[in-house]
Backbone as numpy.savetxt, mean C-alpha at the origin, in Angstrom:
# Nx Ny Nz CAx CAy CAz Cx Cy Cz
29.71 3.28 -14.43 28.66 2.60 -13.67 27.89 3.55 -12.77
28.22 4.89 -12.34 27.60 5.75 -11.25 26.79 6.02 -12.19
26.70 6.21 -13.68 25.32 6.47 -13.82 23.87 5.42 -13.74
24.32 4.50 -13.64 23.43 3.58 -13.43 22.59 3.56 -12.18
23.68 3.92 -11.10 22.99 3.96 -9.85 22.36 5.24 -9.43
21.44 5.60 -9.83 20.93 6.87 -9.58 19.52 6.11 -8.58
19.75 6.86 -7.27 18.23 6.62 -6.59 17.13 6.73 -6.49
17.14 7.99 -7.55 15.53 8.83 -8.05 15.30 7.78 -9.17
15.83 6.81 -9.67 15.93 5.62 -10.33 15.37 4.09 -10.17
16.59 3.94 -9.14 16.65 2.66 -8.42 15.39 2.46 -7.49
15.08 2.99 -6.73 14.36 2.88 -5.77 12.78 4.47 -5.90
11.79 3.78 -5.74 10.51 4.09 -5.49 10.43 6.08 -4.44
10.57 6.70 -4.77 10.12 8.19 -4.04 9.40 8.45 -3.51
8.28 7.91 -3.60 7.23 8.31 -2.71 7.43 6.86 -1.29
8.12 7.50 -0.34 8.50 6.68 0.45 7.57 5.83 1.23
6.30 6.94 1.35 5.43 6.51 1.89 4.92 4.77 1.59
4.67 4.66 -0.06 4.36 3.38 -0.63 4.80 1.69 -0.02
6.32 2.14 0.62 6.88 0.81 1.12 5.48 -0.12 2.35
5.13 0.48 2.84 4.49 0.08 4.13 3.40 -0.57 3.38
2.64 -0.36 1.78 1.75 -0.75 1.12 1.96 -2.34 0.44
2.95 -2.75 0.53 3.54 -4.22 0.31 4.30 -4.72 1.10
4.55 -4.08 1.99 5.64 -4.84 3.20 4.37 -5.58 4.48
3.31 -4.38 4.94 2.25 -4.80 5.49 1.19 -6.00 5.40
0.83 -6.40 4.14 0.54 -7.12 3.66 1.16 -8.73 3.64
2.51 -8.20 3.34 3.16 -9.35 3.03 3.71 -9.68 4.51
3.70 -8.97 5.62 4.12 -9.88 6.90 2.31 -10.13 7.44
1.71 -9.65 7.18 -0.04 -10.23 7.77 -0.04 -11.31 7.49
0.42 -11.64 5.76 -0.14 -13.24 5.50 1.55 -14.17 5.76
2.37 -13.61 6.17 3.74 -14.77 6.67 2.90 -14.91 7.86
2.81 -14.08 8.68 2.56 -14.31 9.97 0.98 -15.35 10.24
-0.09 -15.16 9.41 -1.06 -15.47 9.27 -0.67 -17.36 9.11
0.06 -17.14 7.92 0.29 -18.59 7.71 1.46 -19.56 8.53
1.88 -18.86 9.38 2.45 -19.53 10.20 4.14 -20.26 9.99
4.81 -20.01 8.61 5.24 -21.02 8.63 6.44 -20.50 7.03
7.31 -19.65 7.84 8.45 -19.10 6.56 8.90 -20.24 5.68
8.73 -20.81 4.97 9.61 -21.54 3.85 9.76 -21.05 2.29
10.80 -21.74 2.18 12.12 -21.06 0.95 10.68 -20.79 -0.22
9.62 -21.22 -0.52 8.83 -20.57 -1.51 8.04 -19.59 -0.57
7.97 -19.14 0.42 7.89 -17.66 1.15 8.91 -16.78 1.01
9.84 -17.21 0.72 11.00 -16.56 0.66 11.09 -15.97 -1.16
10.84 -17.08 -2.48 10.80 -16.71 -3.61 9.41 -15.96 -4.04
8.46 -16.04 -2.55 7.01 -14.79 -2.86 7.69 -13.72 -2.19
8.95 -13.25 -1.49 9.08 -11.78 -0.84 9.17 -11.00 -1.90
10.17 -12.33 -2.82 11.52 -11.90 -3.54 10.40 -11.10 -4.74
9.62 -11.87 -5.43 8.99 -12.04 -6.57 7.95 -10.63 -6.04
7.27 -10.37 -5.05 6.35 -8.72 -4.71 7.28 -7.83 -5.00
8.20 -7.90 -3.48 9.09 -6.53 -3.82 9.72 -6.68 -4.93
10.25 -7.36 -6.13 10.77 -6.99 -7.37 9.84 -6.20 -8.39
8.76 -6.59 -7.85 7.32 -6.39 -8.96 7.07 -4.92 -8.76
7.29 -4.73 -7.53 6.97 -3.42 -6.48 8.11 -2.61 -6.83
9.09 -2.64 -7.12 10.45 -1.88 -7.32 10.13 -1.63 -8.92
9.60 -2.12 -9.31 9.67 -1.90 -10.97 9.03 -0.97 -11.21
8.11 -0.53 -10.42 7.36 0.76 -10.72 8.25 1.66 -11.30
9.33 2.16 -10.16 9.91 3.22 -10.60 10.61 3.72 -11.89
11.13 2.77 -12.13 12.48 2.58 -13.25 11.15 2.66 -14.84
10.20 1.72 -14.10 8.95 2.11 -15.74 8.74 3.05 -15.90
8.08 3.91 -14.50 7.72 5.43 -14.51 8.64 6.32 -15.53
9.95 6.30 -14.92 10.80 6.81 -15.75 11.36 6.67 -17.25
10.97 5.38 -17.38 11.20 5.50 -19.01 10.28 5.83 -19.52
8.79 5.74 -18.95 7.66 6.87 -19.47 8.05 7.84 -19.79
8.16 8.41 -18.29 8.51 9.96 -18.37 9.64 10.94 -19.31
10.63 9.50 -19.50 11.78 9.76 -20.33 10.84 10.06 -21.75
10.58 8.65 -22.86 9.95 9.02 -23.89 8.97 9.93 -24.00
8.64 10.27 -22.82 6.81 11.67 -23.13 7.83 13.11 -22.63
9.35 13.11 -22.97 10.06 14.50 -22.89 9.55 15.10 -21.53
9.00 13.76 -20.40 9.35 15.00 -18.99 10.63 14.46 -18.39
11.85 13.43 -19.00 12.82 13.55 -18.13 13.76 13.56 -19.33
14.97 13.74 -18.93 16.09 13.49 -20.23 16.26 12.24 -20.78
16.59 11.83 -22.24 16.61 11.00 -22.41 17.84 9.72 -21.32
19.03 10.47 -21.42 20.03 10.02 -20.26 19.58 9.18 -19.32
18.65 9.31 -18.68 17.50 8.52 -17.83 17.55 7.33 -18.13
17.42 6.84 -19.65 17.04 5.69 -20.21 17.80 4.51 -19.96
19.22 4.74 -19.66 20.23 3.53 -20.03 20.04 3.13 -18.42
19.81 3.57 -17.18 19.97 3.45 -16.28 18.32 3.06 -15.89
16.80 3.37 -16.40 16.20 2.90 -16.20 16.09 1.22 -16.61
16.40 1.03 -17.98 16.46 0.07 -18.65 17.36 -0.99 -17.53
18.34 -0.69 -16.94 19.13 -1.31 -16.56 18.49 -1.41 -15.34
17.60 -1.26 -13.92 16.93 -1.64 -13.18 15.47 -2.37 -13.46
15.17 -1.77 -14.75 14.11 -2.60 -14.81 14.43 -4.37 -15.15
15.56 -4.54 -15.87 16.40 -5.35 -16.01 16.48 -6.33 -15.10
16.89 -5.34 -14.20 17.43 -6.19 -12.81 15.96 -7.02 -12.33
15.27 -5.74 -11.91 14.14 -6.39 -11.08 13.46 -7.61 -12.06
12.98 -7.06 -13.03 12.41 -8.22 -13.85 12.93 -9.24 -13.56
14.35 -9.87 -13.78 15.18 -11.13 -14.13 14.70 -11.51 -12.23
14.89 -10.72 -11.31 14.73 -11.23 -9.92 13.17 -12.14 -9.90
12.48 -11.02 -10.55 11.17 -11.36 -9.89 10.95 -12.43 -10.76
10.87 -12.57 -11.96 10.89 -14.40 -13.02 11.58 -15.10 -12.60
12.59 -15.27 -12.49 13.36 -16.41 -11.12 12.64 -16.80 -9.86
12.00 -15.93 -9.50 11.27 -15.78 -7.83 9.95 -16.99 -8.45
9.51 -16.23 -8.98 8.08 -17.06 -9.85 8.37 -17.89 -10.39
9.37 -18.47 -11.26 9.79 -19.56 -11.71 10.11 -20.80 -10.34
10.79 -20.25 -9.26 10.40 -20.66 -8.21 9.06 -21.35 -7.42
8.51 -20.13 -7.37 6.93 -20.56 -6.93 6.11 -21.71 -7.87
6.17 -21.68 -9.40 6.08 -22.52 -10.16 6.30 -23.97 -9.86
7.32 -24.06 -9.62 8.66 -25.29 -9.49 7.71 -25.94 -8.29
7.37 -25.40 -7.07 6.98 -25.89 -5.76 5.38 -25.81 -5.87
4.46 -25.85 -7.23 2.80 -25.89 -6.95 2.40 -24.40 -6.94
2.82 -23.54 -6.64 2.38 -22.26 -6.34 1.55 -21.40 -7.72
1.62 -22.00 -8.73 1.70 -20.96 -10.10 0.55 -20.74 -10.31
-0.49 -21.23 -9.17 -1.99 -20.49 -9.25 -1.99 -18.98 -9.01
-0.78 -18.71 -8.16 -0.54 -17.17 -7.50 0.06 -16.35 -8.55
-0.12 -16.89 -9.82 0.36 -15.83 -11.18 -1.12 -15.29 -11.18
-2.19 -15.67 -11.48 -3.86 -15.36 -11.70 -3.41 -14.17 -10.70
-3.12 -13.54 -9.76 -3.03 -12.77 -8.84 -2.68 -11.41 -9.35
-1.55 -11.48 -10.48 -0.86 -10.65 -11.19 -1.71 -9.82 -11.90
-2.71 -10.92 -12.78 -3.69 -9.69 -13.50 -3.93 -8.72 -13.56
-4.49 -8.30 -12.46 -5.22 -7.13 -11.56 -3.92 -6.52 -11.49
-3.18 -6.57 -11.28 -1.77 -5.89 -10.90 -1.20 -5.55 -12.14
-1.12 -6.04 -13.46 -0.97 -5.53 -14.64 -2.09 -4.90 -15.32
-2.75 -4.75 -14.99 -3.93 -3.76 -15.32 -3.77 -2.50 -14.85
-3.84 -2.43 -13.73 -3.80 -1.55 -12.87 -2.24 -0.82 -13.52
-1.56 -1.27 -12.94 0.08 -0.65 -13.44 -0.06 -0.25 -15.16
-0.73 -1.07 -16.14 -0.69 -0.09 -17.04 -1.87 0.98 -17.15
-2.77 1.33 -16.20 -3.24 2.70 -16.33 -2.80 3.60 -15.50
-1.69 3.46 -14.78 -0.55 4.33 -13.67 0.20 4.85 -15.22
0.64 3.85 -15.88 1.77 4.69 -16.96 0.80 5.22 -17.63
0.30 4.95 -18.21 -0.71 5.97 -19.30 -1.37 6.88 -18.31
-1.46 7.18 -17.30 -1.85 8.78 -16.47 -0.63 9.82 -16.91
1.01 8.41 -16.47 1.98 9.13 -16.43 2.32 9.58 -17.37
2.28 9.32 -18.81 2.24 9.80 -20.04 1.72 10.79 -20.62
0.50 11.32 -19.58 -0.49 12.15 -19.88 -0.33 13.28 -18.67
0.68 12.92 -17.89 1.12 14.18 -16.92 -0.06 13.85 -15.77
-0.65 13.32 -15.66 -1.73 13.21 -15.01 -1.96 11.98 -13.91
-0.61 12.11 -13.25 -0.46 11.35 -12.07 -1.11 11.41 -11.03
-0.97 12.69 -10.65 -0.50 13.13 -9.29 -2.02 13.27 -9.09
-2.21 13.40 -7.55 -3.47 13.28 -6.88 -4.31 12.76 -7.61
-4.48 11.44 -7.89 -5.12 10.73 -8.21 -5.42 9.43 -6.80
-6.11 10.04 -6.20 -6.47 9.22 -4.99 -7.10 7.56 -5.32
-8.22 8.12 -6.05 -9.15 6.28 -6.81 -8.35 5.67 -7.28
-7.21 6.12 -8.14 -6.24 4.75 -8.60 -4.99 4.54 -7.80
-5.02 5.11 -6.94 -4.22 5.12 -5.49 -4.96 3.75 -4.33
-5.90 3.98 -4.48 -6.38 3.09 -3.46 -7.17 1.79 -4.34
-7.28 1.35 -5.97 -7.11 0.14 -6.28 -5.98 -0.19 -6.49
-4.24 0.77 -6.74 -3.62 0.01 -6.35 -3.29 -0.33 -5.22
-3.83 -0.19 -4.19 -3.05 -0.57 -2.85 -3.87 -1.99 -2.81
-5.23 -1.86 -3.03 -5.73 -3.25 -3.61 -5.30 -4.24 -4.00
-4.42 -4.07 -5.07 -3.52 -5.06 -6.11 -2.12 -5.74 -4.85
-1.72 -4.86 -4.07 -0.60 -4.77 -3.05 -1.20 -5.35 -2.13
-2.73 -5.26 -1.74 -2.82 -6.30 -0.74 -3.28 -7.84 -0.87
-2.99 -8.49 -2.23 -3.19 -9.74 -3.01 -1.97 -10.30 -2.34
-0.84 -9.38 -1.60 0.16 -10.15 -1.35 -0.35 -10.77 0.33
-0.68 -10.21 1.11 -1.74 -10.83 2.05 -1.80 -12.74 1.43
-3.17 -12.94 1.02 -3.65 -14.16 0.71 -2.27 -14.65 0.28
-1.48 -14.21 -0.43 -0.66 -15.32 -1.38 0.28 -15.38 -0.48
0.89 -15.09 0.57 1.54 -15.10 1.01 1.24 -16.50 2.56
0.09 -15.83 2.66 -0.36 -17.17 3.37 -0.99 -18.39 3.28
-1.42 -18.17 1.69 -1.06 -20.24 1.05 -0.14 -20.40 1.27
0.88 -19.36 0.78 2.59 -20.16 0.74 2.68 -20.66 2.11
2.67 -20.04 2.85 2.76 -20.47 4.06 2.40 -21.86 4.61
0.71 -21.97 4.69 -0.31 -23.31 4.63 0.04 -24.21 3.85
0.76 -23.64 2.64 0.85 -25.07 1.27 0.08 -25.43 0.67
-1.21 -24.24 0.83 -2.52 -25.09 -0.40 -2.77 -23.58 -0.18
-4.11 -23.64 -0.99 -5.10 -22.55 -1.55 -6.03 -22.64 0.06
-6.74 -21.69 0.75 -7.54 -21.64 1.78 -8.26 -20.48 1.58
-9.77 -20.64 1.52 -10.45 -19.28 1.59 -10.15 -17.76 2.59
-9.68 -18.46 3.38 -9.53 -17.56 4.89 -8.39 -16.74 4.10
-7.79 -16.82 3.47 -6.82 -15.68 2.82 -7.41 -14.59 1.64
-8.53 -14.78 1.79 -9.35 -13.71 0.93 -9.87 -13.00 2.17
-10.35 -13.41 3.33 -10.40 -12.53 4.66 -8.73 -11.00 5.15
-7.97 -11.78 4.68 -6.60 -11.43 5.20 -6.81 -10.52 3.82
-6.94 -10.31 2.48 -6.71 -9.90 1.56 -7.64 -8.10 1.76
-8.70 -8.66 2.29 -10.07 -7.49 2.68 -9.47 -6.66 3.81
-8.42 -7.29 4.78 -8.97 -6.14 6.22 -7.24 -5.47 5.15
-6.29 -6.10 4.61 -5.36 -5.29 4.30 -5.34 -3.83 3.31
-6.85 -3.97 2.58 -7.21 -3.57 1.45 -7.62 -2.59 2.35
-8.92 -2.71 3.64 -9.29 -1.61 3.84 -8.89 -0.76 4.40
-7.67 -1.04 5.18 -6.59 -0.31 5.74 -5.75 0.57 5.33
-5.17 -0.16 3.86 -4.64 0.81 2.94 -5.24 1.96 2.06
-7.10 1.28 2.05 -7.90 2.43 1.29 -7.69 3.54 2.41
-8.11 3.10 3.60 -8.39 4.41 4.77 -7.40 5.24 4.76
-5.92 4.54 4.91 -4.70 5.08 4.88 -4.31 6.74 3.82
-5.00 5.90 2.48 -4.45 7.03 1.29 -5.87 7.95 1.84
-6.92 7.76 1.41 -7.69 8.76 2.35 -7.20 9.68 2.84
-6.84 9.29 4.05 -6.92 9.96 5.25 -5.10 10.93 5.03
-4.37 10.27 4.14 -3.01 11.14 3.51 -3.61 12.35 3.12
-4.65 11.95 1.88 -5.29 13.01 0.90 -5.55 14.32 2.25
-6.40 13.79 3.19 -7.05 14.42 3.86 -5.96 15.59 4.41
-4.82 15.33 5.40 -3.57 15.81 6.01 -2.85 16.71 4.63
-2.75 16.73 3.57 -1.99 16.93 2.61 -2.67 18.52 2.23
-4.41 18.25 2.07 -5.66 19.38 2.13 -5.49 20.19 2.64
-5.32 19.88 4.52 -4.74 20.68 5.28 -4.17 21.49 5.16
-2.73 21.19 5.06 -1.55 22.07 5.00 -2.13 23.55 4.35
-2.81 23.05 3.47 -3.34 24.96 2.80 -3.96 25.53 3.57
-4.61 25.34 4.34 -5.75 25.84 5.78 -4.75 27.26 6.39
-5.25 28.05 6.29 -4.67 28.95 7.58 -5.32 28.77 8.88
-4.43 29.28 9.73 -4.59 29.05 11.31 -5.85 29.70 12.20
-6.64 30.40 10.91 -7.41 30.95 11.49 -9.05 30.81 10.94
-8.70 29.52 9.93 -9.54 29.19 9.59 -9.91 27.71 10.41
-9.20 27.60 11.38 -8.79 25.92 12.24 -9.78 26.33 13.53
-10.02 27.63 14.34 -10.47 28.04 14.60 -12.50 28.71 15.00
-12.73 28.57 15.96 -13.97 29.44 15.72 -14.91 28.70 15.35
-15.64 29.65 14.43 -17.34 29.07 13.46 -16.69 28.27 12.36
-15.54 27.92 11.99 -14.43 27.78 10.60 -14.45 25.98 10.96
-14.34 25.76 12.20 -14.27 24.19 12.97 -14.96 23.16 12.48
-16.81 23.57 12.12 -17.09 22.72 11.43 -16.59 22.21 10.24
-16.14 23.42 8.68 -15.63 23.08 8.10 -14.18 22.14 8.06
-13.41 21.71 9.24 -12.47 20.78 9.46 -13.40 19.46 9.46
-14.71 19.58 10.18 -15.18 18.50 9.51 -15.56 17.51 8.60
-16.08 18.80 7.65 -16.80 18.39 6.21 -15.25 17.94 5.33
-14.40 18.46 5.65 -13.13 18.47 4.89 -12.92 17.01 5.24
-13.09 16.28 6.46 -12.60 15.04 6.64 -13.62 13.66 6.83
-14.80 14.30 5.88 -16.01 13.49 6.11 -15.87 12.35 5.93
-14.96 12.21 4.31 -14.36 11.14 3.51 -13.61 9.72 4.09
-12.54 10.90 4.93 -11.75 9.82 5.80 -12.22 9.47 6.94
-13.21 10.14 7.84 -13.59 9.30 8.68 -14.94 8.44 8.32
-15.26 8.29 7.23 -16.18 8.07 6.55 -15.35 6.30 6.47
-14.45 6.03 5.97 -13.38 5.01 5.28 -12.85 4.22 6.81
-12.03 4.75 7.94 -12.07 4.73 9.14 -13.51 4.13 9.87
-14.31 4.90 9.89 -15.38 4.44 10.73 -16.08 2.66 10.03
-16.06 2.96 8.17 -16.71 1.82 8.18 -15.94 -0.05 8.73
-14.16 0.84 8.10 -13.89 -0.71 8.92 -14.12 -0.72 10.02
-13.97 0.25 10.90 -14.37 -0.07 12.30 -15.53 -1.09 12.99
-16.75 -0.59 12.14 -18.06 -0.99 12.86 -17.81 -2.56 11.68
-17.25 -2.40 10.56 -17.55 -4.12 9.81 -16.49 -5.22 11.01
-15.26 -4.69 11.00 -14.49 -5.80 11.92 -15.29 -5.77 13.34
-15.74 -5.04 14.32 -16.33 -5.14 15.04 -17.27 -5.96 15.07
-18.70 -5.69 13.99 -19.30 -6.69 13.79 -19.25 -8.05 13.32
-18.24 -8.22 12.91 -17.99 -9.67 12.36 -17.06 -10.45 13.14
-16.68 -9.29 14.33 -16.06 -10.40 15.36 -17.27 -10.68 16.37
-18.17 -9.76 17.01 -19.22 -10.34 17.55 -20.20 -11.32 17.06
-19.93 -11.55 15.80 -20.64 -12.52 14.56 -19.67 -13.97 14.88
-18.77 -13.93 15.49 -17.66 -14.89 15.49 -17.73 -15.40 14.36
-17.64 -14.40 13.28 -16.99 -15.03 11.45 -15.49 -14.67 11.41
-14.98 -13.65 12.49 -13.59 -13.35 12.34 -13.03 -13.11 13.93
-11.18 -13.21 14.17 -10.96 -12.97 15.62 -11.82 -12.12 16.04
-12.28 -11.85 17.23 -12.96 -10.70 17.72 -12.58 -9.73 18.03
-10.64 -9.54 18.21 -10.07 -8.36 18.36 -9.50 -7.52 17.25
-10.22 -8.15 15.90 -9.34 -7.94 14.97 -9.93 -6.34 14.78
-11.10 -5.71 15.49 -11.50 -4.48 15.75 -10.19 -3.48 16.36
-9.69 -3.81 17.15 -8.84 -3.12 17.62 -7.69 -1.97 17.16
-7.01 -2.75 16.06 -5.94 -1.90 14.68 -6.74 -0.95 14.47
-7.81 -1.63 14.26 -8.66 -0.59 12.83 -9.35 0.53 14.16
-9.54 0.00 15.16 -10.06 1.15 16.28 -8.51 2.44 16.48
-7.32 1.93 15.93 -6.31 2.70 16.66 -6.45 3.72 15.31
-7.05 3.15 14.40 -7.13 3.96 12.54 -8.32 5.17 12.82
-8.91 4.67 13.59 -10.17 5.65 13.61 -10.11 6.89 14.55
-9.35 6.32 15.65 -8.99 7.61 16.63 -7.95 8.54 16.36
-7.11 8.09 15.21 -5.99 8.53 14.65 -6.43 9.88 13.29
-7.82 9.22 13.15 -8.30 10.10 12.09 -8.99 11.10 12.66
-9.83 10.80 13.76 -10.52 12.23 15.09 -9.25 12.87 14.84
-8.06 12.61 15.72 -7.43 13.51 15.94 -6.58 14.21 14.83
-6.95 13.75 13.75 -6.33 14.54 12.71 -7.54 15.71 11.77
-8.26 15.51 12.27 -9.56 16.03 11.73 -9.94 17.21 12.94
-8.78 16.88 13.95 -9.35 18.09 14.98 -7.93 18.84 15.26
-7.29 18.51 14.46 -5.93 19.01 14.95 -4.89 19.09 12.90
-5.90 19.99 12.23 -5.30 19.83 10.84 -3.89 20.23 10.70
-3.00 19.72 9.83 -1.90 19.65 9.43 -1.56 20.80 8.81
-1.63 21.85 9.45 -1.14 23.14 8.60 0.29 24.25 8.75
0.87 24.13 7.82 1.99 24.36 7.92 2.93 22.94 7.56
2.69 21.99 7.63 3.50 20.46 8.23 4.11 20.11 6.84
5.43 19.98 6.99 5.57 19.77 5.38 5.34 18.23 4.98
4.97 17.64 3.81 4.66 16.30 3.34 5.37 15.49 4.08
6.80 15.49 4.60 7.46 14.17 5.26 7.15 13.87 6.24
7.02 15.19 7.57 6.21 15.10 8.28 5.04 14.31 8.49
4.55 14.18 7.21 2.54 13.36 7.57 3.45 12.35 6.96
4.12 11.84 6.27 4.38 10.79 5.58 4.72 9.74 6.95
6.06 10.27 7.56 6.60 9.66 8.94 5.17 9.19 9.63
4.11 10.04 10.09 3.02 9.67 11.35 2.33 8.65 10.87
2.04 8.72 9.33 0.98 7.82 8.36 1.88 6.36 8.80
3.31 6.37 8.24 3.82 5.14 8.33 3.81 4.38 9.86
4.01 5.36 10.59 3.94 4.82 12.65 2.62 4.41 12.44
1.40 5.36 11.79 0.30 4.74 12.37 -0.31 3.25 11.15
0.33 2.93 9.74 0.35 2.47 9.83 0.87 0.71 10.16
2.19 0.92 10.59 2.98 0.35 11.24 2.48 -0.30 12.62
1.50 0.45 13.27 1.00 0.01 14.43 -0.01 -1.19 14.10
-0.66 -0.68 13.30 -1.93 -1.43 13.06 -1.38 -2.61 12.38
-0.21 -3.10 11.56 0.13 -4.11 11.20 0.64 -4.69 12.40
1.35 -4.45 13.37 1.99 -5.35 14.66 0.59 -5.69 15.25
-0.29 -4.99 15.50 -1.57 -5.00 16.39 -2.60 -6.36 15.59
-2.32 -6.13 14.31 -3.56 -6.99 13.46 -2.98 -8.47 13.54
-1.44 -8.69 13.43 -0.84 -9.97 13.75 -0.56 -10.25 14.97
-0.85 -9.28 15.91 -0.85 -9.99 17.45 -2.61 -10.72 17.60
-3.37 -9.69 17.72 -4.98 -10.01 17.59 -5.17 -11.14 16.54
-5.02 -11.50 15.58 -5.36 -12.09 14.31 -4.79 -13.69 15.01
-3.42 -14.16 15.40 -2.43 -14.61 15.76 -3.07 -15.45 17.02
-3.36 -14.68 18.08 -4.77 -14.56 19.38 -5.69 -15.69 18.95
């Protein structure tokens, strides 16, 4: 059985990712006010969906000869797992009215099969654009999470679906951005060299600034809370100071840890304000 349990397996590596479905999915509990047992078979039914990444990845990677075949009996056997969790979970949601929140999935099986066919093609990695429509697909758990909540379908959870989306776009951004860094020498951080820390982070404060000024304006619009500016103000000052203070030398866990605090903040901050 120890080969089964392998963690580079079982569980997702890029650690960073957790905060990309956990965030989401407490905006719209909290949004909707109101934990019950089919909130409980939507945790079950994301994070199973969300865990499956890995164990697929790997039997990719297994059949396209970048991992050993050995891999296989132990991927097979988590994907296993999660699957049977997450169809129970949904068979659930089914059972109680919910099975409009399968339509949700689409986009999420789309998406996930052009992640494996990159991965097949070696051609994962820094891929930022399909990084940030999936975080897209991850913030569908937002809205669905807060019908479950309400007990019906409500437009206002396509609001909750947008500020989670743009948070997570800014987020990978602004990773990309810190990650750039690290190659910088110390003496290029420096001097006449300063502007170029700019141009390098045009992107991310580019992503940063626009939620800023849209939640801003649409709370003085009173179409949304009016503090719901605030998170996304702690996203934007977070990106100044990373744009004036580049990450060089810092190894990946390092930015991974600050990314998750900062975005960790902005989820407590968006359900206190939102909540308000």
């Amino acid at each position: 059985m120890r080969d089964y349990f392998k963690k580079q397996i079982a569980l997702p590596q890029d650690h960073g990712s957790w905060v990309f479905i956990l965030s989401p999915l407490l905006v719209g509990i909290f949004a909707g006010g109101n934990f019950t047992f089919a909130a409980f078979n939507l945790v079950l039914a994301a994070m199973s969906a969300f865990m499956m990444r890995q164990p697929m990845t790997v039997l990719v990677k297994a059949y396209s000869g970048r991992r050993p075949k050995s891999d296989l009996a132990a991927a097979r056997f988590w994907l296993l797992l999660y699957g049977s969790v997450a169809c129970l979970a949904l068979l659930g949601l089914m059972l109680q009215g919910f099975g409009f929140l399968l339509f949700l999935a689409v986009p999420g099986l789309a998406v996930f099969a052009w992640h494996l066919k990159l991965v097949s093609r070696r051609a994962e990695r820094k891929q930022a654009g399909v990084e940030v429509i999936a975080t897209g697909v991850l913030a569908l758990a937002a809205p669905a999470a807060y019908w479950v909540g309400i007990g019906r379908y409500d437009p206002l959870g396509w609001w909750l679906f947008l500020w989670a989306w743009l948070q997570s776009a800014a987020s990978i951004v602004y990773a990309y951005l810190r990650l750039d860094q690290r190659e910088l020498k110390q003496d290029q951080a420096t001097g006449l060299e300063r502007s170029e820390l700019w141009k390098m982070g045009k992107r991310a404060l580019l992503y940063t600034t626009f939620n800023l000024i849209a939640s801003l304006i649409l709370g003085l619009a009173k179409l949304i809370p009016f503090f719901i500016f605030i998170p996304f103000l702690v996203q934007w000052l977070e990106t100044l100071w990373g744009i004036t203070h580049p990450s060089i030398g810092w190894k990946p866990v390092r930015i991974g840890i600050r990314q998750l605090a900062v975005s960790t903040l902005w989820t407590l901050l968006f359900i206190l304000v939102n909540r308000s």
